[in-house]
N, CA, C and O atoms as CSV, one atom per row, in Angstrom:
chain,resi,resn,atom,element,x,y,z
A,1,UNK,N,N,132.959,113.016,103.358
A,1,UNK,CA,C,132.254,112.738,102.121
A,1,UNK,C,C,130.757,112.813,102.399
A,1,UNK,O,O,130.118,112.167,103.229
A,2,UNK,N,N,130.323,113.746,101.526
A,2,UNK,CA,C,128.869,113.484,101.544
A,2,UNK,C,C,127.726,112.555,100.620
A,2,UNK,O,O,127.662,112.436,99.396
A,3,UNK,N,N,126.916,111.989,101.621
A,3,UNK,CA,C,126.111,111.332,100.641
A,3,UNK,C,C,125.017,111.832,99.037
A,3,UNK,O,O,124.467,111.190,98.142
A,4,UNK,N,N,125.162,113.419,99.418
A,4,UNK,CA,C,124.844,113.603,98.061
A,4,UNK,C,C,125.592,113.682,97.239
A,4,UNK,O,O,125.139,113.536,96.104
A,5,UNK,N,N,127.005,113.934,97.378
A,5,UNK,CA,C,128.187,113.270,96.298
A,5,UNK,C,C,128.145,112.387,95.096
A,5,UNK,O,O,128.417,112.544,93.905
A,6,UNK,N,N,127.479,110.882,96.218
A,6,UNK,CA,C,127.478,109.629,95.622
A,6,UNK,C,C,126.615,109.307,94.748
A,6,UNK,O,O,125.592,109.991,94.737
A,7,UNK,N,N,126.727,108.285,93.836
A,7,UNK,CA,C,125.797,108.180,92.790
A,7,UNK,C,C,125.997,106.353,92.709
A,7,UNK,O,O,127.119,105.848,92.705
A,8,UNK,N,N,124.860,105.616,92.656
A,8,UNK,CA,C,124.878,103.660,92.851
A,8,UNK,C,C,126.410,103.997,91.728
A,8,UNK,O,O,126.790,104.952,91.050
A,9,UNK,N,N,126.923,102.618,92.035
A,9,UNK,CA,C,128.355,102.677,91.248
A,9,UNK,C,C,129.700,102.791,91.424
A,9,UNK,O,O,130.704,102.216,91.005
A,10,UNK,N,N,129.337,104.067,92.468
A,10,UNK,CA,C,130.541,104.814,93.210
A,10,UNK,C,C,131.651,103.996,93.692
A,10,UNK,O,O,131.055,103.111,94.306
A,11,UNK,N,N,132.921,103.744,93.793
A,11,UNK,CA,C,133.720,103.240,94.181
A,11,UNK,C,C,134.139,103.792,95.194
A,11,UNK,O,O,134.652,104.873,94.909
A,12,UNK,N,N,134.173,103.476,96.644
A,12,UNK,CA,C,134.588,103.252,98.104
A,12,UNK,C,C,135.201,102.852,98.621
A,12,UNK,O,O,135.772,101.979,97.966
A,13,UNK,N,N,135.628,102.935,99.801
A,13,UNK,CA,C,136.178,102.072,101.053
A,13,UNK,C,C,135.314,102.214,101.946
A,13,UNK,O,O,134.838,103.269,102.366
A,14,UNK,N,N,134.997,100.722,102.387
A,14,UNK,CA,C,133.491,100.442,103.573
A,14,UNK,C,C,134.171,99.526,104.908
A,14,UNK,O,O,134.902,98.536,104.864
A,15,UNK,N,N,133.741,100.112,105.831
A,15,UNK,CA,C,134.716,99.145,106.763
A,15,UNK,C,C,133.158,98.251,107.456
A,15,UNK,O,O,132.352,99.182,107.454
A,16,UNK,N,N,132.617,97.371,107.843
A,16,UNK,CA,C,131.930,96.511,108.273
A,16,UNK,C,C,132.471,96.017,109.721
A,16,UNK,O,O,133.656,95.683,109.717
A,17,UNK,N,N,131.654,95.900,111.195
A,17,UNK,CA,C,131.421,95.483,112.011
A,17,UNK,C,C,132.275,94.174,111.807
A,17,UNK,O,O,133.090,93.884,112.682
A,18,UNK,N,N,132.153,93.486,110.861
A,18,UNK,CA,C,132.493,91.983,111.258
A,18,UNK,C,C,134.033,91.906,110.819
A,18,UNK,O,O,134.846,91.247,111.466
A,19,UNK,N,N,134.424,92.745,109.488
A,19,UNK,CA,C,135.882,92.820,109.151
A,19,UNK,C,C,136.550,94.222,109.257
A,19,UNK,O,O,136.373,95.146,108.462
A,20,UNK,N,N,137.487,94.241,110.557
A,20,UNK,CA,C,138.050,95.443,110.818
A,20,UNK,C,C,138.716,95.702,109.392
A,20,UNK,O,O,139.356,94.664,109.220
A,21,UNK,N,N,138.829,96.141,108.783
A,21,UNK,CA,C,139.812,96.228,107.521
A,21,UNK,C,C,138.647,96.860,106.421
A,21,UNK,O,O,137.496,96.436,106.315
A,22,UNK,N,N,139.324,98.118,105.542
A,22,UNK,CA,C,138.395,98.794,104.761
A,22,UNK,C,C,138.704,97.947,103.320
A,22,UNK,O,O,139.726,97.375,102.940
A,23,UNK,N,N,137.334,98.125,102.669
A,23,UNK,CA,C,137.284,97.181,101.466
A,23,UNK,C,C,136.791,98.174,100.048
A,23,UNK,O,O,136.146,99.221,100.106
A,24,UNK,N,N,137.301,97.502,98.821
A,24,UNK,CA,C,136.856,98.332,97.850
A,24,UNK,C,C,135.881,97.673,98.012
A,24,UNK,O,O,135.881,96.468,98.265
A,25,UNK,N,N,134.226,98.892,97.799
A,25,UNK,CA,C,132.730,98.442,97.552
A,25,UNK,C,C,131.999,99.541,96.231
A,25,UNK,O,O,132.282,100.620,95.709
A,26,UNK,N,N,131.429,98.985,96.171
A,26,UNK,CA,C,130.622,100.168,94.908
A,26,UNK,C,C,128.951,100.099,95.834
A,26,UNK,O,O,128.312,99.162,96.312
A,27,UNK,N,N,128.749,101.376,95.771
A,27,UNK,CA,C,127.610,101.956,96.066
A,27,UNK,C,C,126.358,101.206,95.515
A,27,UNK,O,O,126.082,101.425,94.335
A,28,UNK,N,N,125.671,100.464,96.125
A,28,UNK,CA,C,124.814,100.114,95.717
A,28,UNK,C,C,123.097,100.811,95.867
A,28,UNK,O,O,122.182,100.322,95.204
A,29,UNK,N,N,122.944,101.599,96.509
A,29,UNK,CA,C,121.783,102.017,97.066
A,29,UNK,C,C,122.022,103.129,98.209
A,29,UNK,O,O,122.766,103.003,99.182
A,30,UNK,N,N,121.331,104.100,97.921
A,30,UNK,CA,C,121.033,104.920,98.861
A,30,UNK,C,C,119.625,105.891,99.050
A,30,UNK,O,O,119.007,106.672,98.327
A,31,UNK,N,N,119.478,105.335,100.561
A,31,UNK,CA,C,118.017,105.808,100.821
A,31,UNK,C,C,118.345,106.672,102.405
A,31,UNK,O,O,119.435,107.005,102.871
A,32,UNK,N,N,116.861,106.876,103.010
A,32,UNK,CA,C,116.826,107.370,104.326
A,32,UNK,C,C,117.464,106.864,105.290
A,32,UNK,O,O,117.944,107.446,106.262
A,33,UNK,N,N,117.483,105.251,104.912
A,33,UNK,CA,C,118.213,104.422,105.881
A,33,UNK,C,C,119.471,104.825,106.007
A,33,UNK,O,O,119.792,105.308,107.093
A,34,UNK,N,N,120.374,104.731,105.039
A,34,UNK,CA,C,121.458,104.675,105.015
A,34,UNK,C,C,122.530,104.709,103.663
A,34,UNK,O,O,121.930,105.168,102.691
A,35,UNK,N,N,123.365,104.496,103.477
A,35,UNK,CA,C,124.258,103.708,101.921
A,35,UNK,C,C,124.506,102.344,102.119
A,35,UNK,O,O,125.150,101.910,103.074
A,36,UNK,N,N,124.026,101.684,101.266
A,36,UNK,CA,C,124.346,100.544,101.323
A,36,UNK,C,C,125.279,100.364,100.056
A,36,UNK,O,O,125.214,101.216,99.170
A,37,UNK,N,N,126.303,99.092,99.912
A,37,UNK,CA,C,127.391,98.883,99.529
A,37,UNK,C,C,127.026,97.481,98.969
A,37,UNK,O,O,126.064,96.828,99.374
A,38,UNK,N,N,128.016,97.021,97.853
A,38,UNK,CA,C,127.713,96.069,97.615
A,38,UNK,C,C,129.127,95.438,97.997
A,38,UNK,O,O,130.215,95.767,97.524
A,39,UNK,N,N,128.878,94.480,98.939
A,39,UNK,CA,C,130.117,93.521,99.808
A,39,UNK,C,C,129.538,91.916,99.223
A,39,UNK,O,O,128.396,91.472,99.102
A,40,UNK,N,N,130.731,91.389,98.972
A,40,UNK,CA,C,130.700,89.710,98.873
A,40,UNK,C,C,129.364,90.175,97.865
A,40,UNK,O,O,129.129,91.232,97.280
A,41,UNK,N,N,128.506,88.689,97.960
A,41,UNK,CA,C,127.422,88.479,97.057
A,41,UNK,C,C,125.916,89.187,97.450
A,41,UNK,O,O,124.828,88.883,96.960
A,42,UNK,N,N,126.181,90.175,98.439
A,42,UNK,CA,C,124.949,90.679,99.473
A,42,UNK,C,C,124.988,92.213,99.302
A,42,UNK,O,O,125.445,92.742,98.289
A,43,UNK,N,N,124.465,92.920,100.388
A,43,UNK,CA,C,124.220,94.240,100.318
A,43,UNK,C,C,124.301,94.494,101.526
A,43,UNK,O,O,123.923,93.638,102.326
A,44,UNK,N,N,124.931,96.016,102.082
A,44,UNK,CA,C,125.268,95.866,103.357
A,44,UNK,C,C,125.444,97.598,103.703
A,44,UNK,O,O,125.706,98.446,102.851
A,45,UNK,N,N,125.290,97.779,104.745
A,45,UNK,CA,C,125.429,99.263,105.018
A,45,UNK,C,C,126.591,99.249,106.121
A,45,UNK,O,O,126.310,98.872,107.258
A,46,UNK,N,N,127.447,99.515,105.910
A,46,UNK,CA,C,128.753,99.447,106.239
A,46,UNK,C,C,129.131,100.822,107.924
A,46,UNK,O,O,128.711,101.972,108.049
A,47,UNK,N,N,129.789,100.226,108.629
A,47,UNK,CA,C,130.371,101.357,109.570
A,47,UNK,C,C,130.223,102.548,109.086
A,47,UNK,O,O,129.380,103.439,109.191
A,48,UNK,N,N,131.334,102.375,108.460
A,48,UNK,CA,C,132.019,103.582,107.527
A,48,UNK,C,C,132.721,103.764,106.320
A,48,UNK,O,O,133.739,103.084,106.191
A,49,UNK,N,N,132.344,104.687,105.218
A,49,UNK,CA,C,132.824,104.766,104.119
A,49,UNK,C,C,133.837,105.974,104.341
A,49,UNK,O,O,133.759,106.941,105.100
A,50,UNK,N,N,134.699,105.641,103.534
A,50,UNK,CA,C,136.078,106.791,102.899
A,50,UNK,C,C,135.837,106.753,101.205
A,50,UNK,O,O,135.470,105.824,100.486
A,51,UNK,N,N,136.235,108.294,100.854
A,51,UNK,CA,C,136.646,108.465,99.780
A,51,UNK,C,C,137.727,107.549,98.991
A,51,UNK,O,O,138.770,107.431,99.635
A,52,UNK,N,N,137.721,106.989,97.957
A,52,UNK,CA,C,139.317,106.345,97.224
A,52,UNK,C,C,139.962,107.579,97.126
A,52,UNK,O,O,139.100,108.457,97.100
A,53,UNK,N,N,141.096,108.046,97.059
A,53,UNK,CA,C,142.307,109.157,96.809
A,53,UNK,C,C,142.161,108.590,95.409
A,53,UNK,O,O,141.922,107.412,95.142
A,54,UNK,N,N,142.380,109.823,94.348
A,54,UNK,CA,C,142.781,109.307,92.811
A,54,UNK,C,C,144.257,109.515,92.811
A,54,UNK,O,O,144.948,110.530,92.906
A,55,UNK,N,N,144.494,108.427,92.696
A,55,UNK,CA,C,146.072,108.173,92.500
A,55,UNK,C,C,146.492,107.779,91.018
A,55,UNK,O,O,145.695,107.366,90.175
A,56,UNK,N,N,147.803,107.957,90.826
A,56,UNK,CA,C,148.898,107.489,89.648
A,56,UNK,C,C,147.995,105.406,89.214
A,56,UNK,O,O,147.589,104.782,88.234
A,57,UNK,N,N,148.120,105.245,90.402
A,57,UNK,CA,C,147.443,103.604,90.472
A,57,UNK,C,C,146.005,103.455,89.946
A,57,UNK,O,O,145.693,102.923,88.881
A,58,UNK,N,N,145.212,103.978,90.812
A,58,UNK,CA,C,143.782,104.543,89.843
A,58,UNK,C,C,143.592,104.955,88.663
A,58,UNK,O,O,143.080,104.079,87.967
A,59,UNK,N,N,143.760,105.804,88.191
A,59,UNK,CA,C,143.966,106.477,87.091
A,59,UNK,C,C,144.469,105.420,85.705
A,59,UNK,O,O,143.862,105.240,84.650
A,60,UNK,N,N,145.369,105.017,86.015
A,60,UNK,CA,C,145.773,103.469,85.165
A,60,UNK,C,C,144.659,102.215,85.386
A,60,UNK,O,O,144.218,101.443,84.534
A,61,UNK,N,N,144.456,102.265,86.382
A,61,UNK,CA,C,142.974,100.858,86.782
A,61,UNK,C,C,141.812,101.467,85.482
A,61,UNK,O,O,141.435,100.846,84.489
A,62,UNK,N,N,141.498,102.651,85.841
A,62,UNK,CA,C,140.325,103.247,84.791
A,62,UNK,C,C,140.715,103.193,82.974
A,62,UNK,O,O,139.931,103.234,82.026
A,63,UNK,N,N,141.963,103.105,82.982
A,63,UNK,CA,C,142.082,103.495,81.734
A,63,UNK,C,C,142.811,104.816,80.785
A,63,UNK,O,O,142.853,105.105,79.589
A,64,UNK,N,N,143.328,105.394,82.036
A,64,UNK,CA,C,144.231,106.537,81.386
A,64,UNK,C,C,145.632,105.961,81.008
A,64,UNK,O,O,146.095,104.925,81.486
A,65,UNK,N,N,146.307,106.837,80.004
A,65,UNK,CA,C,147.667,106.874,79.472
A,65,UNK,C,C,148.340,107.725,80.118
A,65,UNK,O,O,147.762,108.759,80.455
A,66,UNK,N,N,149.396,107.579,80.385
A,66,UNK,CA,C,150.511,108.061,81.292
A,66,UNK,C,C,151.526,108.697,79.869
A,66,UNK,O,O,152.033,108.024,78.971
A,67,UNK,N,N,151.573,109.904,80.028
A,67,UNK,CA,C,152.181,111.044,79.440
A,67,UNK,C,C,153.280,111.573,80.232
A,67,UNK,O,O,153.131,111.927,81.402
A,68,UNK,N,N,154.600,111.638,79.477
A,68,UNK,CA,C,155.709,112.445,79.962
A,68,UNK,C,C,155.479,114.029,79.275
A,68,UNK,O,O,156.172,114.308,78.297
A,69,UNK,N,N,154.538,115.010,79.779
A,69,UNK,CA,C,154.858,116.377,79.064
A,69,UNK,C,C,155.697,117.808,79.641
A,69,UNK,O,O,155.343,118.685,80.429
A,70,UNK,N,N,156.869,117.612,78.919
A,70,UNK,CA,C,157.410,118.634,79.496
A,70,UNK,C,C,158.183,118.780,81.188
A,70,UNK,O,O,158.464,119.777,81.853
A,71,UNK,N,N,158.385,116.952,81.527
A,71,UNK,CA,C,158.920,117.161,82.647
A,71,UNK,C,C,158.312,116.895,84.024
A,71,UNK,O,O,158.814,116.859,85.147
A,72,UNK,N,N,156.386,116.622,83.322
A,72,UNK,CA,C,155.614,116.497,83.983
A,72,UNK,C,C,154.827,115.456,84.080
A,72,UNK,O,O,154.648,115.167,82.897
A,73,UNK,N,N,154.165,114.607,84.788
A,73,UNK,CA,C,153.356,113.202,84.524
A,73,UNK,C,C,151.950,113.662,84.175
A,73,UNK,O,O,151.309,114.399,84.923
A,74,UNK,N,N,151.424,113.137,82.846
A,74,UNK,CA,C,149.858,113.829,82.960
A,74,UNK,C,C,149.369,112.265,82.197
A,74,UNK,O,O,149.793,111.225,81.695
A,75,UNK,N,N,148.235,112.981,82.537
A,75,UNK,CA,C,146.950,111.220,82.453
A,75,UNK,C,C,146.024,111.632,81.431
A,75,UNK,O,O,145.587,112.779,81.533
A,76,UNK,N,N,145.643,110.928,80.472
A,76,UNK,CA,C,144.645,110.909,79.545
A,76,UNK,C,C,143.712,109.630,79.328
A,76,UNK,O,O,143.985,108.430,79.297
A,77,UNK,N,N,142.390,110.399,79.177
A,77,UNK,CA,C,141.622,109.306,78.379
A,77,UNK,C,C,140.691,110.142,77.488
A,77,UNK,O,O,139.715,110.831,77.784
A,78,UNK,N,N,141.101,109.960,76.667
A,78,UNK,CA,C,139.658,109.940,75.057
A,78,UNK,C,C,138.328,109.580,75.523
A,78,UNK,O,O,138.034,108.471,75.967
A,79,UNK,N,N,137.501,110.615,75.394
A,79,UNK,CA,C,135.808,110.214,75.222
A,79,UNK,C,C,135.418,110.395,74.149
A,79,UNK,O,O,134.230,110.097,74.025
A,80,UNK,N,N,135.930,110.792,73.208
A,80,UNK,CA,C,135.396,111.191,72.302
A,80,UNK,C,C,135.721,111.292,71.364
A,80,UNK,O,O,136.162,112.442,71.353
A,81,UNK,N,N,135.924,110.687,69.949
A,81,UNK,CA,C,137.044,110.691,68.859
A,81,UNK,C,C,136.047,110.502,67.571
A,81,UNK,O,O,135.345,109.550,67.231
A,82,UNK,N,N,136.314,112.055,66.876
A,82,UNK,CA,C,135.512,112.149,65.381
A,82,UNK,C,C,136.631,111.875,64.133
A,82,UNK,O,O,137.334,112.775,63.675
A,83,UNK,N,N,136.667,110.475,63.670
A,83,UNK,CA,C,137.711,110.572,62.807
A,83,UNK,C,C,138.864,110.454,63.891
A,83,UNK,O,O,138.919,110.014,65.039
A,84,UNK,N,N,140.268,111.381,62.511
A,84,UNK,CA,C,141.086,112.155,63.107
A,84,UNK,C,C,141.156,113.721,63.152
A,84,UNK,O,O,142.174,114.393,63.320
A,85,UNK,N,N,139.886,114.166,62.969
A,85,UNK,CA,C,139.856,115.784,63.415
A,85,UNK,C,C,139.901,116.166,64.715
A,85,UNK,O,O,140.793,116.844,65.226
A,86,UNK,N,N,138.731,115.637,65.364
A,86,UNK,CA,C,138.054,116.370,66.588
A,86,UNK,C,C,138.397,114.985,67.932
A,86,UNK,O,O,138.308,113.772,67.744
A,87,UNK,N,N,138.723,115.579,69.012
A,87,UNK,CA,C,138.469,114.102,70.160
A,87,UNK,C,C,138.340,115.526,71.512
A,87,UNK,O,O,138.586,116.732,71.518
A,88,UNK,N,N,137.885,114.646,72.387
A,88,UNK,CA,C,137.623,115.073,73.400
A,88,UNK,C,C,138.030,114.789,74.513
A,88,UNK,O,O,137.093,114.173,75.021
A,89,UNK,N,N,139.235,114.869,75.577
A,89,UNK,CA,C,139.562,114.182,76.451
A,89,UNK,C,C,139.679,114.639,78.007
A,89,UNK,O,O,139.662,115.842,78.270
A,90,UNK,N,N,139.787,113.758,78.937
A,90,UNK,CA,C,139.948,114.449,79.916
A,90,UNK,C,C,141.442,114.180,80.535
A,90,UNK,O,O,142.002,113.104,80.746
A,91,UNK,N,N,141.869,115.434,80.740
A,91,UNK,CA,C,143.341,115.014,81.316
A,91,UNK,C,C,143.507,115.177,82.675
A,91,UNK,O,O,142.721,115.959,83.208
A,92,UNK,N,N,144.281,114.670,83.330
A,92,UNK,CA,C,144.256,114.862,84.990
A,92,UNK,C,C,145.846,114.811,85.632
A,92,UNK,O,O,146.481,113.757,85.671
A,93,UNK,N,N,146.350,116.022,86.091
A,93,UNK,CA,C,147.336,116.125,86.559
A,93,UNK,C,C,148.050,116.882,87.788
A,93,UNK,O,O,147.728,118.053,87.993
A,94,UNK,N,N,148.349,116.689,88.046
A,94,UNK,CA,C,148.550,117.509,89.978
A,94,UNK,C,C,146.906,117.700,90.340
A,94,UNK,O,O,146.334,118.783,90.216
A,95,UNK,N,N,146.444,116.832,90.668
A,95,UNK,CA,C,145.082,117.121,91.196
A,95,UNK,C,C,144.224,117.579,90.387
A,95,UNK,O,O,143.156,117.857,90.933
A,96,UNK,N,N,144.277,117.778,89.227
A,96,UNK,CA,C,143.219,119.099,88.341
A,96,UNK,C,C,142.730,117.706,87.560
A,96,UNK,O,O,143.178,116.579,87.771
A,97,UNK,N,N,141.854,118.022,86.751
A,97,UNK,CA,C,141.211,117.429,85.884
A,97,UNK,C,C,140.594,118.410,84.730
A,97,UNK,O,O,139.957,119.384,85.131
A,98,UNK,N,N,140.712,118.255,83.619
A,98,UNK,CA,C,140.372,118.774,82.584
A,98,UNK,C,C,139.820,118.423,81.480
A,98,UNK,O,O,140.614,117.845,80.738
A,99,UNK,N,N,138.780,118.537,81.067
A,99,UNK,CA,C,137.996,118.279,79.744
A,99,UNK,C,C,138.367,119.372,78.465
A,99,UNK,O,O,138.150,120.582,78.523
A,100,UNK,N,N,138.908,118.732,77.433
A,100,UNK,CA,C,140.005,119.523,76.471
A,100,UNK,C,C,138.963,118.835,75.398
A,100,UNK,O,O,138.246,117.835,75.406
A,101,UNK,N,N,139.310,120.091,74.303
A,101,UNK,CA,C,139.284,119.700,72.693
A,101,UNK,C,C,140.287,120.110,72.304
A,101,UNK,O,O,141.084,120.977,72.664
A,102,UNK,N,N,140.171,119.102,71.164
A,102,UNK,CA,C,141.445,119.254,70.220
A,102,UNK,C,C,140.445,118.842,68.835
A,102,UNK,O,O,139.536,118.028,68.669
A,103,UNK,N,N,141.139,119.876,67.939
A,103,UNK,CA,C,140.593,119.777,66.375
A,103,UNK,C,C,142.687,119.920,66.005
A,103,UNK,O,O,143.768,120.349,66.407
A,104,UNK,N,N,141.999,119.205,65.011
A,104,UNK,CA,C,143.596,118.676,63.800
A,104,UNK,C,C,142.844,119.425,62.392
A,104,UNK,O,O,141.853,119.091,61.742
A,105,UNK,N,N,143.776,120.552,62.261
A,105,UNK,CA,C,143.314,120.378,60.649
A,105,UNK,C,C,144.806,120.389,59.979
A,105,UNK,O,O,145.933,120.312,60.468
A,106,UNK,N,N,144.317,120.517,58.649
A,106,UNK,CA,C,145.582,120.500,58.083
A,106,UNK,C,C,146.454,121.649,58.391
A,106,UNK,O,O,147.633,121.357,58.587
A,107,UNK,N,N,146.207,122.588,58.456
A,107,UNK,CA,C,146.813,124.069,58.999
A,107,UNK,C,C,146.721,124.330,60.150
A,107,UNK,O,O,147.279,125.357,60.538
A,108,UNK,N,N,146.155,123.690,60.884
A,108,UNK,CA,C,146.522,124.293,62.618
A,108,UNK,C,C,146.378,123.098,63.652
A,108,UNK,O,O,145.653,122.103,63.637
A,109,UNK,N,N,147.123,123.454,64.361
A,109,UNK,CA,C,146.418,122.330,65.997
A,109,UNK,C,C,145.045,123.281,66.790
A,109,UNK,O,O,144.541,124.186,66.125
A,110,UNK,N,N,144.749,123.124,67.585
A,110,UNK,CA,C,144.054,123.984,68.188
A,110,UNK,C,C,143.257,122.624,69.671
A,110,UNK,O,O,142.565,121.607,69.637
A,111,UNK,N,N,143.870,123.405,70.663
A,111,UNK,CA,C,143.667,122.729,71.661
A,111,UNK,C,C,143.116,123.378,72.995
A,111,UNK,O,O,143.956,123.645,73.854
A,112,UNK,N,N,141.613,123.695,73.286
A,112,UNK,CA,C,141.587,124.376,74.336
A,112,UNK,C,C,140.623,123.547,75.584
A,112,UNK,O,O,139.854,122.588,75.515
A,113,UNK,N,N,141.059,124.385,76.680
A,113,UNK,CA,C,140.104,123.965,77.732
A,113,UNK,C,C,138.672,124.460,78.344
A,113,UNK,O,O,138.187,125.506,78.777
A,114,UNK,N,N,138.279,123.113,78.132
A,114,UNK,CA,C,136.752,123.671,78.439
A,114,UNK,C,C,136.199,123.339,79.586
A,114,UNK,O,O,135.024,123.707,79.596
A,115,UNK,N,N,136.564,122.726,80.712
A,115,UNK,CA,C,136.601,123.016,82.065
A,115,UNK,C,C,137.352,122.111,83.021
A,115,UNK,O,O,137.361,120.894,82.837
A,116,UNK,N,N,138.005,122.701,84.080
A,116,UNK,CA,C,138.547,122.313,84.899
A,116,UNK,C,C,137.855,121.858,86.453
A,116,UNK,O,O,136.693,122.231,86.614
A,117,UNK,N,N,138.276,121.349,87.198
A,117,UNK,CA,C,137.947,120.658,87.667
A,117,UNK,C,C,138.566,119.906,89.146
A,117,UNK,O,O,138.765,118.703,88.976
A,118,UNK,N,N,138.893,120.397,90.524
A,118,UNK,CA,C,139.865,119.907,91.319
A,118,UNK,C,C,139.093,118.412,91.459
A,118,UNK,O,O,137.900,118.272,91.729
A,119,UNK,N,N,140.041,117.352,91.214
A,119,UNK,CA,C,139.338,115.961,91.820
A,119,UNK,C,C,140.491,115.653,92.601
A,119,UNK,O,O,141.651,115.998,92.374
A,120,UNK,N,N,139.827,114.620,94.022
A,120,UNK,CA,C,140.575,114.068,94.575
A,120,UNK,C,C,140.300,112.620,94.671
A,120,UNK,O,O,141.170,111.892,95.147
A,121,UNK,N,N,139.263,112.168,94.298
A,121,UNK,CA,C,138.408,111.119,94.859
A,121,UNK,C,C,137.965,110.782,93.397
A,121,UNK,O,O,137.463,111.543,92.570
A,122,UNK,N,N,138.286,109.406,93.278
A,122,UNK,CA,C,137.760,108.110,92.513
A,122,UNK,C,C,136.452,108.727,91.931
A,122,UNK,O,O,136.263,109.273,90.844
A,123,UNK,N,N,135.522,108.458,93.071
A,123,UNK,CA,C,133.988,109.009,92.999
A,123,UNK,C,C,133.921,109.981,92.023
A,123,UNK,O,O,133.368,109.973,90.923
A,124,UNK,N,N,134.507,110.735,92.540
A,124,UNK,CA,C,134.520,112.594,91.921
A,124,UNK,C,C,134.686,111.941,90.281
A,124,UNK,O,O,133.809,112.133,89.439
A,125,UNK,N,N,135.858,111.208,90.014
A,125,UNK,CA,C,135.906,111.352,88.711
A,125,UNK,C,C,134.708,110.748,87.890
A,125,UNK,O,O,134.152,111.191,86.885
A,126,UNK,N,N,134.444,109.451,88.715
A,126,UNK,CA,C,133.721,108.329,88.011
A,126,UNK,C,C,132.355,109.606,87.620
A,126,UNK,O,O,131.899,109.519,86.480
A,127,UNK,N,N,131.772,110.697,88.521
A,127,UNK,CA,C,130.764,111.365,88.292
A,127,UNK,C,C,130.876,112.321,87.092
A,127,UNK,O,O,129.925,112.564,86.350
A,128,UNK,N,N,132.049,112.820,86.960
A,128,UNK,CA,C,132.367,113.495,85.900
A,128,UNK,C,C,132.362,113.255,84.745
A,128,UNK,O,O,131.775,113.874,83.858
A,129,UNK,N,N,133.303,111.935,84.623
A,129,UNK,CA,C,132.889,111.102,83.768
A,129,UNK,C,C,131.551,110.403,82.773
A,129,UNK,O,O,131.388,110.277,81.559
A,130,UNK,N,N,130.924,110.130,83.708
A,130,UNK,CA,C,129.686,109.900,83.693
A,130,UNK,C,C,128.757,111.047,82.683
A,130,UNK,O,O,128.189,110.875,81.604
A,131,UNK,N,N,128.860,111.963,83.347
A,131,UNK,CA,C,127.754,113.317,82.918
A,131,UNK,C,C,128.529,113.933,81.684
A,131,UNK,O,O,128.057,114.905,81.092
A,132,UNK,N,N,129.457,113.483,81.390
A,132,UNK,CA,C,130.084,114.064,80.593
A,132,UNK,C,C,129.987,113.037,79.145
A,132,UNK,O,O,129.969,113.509,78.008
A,133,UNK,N,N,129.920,111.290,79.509
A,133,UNK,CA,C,129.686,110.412,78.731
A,133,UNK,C,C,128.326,109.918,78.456
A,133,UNK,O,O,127.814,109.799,77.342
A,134,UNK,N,N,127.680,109.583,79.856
A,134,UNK,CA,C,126.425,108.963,80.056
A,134,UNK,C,C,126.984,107.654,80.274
A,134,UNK,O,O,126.056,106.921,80.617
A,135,UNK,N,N,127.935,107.101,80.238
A,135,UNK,CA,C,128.569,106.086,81.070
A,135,UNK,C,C,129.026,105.479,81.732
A,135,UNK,O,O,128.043,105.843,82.377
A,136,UNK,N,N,129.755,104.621,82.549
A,136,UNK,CA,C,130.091,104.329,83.242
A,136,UNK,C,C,131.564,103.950,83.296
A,136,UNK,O,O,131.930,102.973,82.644
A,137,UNK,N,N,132.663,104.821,84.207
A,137,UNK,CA,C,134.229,104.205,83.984
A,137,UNK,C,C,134.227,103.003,84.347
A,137,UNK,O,O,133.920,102.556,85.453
A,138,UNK,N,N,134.640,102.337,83.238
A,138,UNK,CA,C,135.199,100.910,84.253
A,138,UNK,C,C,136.440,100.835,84.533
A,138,UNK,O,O,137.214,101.354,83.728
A,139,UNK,N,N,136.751,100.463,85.214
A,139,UNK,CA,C,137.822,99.579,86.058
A,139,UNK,C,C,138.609,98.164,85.997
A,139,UNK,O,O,138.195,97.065,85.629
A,140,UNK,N,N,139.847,98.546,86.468
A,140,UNK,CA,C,140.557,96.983,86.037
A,140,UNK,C,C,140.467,96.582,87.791
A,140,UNK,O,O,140.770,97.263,88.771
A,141,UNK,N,N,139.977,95.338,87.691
A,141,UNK,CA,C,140.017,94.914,89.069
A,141,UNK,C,C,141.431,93.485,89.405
A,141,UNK,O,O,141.468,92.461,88.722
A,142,UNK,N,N,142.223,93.714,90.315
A,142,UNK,CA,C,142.727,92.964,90.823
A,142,UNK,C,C,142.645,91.781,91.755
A,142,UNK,O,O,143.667,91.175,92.074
């Protein structure tokens, strides 16, 4: 993973000198020094960071719907909903990620893709997300 990847926010795994064991951290800062992480109530620049894997588990933490289509598991979340004409969503399935429109009219569906996207990593999405909303995914924390 590279540090120009990351963006403050980012969701991680940071392993720290004092606790062998990797921890979810969110990116708090990054400079010349280093990345620093936000651990416990402090700030900390950690051993080492790993990517999160976007998993079936993730994907539900953020806020997607779990779709049976066709035989297949696919993930949705809405950014964007005009009415009931127009919405905008991103779907994510075998690794891909996709930003779709869909317009409803009375006479047609019409559903296309407007870009794809390989994600593997939490990060990856939360950035996509982001530039695509100007917001921030949140997360269900356990």
């Amino acid at each position: 993973m590279k540090a120009s990847e990351l963006r403050i926010g980012n969701l991680v795994y940071a392993r720290t000198i004092r606790y062998h064991k990797d921890a979810i951290c969110s990116i708090s800062g990054l400079n010349h020094k280093g990345i620093y992480v936000k651990y416990g109530n402090g700030h900390i620049i950690p051993n080492d960071i790993k990517p999160i894997f976007l998993t079936e588990e993730w994907l539900i933490k953020i806020g997607f719907e779990k779709w049976d289509i066709k035989g297949e598991w696919v993930f949705e979340k809405v950014i964007f909903k005009d009415f009931d004409i127009e919405q905008k969503m991103i779907i994510c399935s075998s690794g891909t990620c996709s930003l779709e429109e869909q317009e409803n009219h009375p006479d047609v569906d019409v559903q296309q893709f407007i870009i794809r996207q390989d994600i593997k990593y939490v990060h990856q999405l939360q950035n996509l997300y982001f530039a695509l909303t100007g917001k921030e995914l949140e997360y269900e924390q356990n």
